[in-house]
C-alpha positions in Angstrom: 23.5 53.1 19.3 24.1 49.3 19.4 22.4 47.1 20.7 24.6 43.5 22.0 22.6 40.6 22.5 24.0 39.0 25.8 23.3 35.0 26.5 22.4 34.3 30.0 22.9 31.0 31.2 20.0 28.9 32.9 19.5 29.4 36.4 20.0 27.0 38.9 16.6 26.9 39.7 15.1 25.3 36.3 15.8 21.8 36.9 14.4 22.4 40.4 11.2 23.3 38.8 11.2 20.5 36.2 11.5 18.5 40.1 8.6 20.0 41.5 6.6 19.3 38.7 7.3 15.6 39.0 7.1 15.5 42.3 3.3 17.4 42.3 2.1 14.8 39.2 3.2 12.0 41.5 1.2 13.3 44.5 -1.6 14.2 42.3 -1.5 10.7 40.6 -1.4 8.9 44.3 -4.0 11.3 45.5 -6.5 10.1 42.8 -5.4 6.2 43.2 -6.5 6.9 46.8 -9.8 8.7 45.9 -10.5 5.8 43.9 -9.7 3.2 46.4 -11.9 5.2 48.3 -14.9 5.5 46.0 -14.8 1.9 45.5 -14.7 1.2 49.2 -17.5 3.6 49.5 -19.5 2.8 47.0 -19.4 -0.9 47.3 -22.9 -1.3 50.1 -25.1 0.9 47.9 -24.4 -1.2 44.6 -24.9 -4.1 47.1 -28.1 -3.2 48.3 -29.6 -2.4 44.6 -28.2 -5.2 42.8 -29.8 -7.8 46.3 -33.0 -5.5 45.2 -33.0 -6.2 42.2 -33.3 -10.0 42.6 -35.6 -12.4 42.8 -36.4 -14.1 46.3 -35.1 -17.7 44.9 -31.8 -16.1 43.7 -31.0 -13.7 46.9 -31.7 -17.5 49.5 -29.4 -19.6 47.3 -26.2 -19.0 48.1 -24.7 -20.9 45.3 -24.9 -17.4 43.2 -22.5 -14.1 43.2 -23.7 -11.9 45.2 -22.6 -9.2 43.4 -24.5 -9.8 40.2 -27.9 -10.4 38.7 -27.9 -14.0 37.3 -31.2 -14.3 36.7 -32.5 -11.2 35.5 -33.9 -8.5 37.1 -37.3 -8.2 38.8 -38.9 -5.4 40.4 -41.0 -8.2 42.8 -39.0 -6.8 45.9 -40.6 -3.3 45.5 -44.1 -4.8 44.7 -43.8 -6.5 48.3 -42.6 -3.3 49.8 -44.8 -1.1 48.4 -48.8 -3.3 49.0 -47.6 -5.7 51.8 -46.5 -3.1 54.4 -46.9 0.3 55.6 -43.5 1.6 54.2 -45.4 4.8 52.4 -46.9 5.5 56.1 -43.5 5.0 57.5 -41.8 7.4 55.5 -44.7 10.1 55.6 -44.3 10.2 59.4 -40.3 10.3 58.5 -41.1 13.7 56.7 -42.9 15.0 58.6 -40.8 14.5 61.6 -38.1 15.7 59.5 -39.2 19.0 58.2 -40.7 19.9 61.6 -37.0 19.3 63.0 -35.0 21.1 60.4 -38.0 24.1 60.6 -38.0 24.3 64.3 -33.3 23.8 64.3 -33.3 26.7 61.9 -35.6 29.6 63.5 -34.0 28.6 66.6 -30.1 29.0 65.3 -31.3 32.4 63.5 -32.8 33.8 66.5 -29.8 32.8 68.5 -27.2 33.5 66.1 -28.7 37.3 65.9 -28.5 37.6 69.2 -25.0 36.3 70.1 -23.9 38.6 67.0 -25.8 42.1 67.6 -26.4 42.0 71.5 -24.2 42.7 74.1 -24.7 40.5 77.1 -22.9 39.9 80.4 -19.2 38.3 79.4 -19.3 38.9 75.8 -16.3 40.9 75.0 -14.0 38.1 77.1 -15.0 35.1 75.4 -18.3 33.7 77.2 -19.5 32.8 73.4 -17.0 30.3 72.6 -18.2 27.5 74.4 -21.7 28.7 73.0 -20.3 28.1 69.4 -19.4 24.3 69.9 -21.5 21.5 69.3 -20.9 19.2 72.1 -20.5 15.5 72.1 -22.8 13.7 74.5 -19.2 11.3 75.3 -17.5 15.1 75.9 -19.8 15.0 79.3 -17.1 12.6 81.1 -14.5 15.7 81.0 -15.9 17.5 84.0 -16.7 14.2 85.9 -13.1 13.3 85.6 -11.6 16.7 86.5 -13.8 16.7 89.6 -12.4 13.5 91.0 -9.2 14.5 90.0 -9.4 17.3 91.8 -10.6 15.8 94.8 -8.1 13.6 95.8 -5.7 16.3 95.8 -3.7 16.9 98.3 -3.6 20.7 99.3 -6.7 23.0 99.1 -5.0 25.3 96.3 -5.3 22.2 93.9 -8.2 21.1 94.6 -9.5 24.7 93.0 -8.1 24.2 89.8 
């Protein structure tokens, strides 16, 4: 037996590939300029707050400076203040405590419910009474049924006013 080597000629598709590729890098490269523009944008007040921190009182009230660096050194006199001339450390203990308490209290709550919307079998459950039980609702949402009821008022035959 012989074997015949047979040439194939590129498909049509290659140089469709080599555009896809191109066109991807050039989506990937503008995605990332964006996250960039982003993280900047974002991360602009933070560095703002620590570099004003990190200043002394005379260089944060003259306004001569740039704002956005430390001219004259850095001094930690801003958290001296903060922490012996106020009650911040009481401030934030109650902040804790407050805060645990919630996040304890939110998450035997959710568990307890979440077990029983998922293993019980209430009134309405198999056509769709949980859905409106899975939302988180706006407080501005609350306008919705206000605004369907006066709609609904000021119609004209009985049969709409039902809707």
């Amino acid at each position: 037996m012989t074997s015949v080597a047979i040439s194939v000629p590129k498909a049509a598709g290659a140089p469709r590939l080599a555009s896809l590729k191109r066109n991807r890098r050039w989506a990937l490269i503008t995605s990332y300029i964006f996250l960039v523009i982003f993280a900047i944008f974002f991360l602009m007040p933070p560095y703002y707050m620590v570099v004003t921190a990190l200043k002394s009182d005379a260089e944060v009230a003259h306004m001569a400076t740039n704002p956005w660096i430390i001219a004259n050194g850095i001094t930690l006199d801003q958290f001296k203040i903060l922490f012996t001339q106020t009650d911040f450390l009481i401030f934030f203990k109650n902040t804790a405590i407050v805060t645990v308490a919630v996040v304890i209290i939110t998450m035997v709550v959710s568990v307890l419910a979440a077990f029983s919307l998922g293993r019980m079998r209430f009134w309405g459950s198999s056509i769709g009474a949980k859905p409106p039980l899975d939302v988180r609702y706006d407080p501005t949402d609350l306008w919705i049924p206000a605004v369907v009821e006066l709609t609904c008022s000021r119609c004209a035959t009985p049969a709409e006013q039902r809707l």
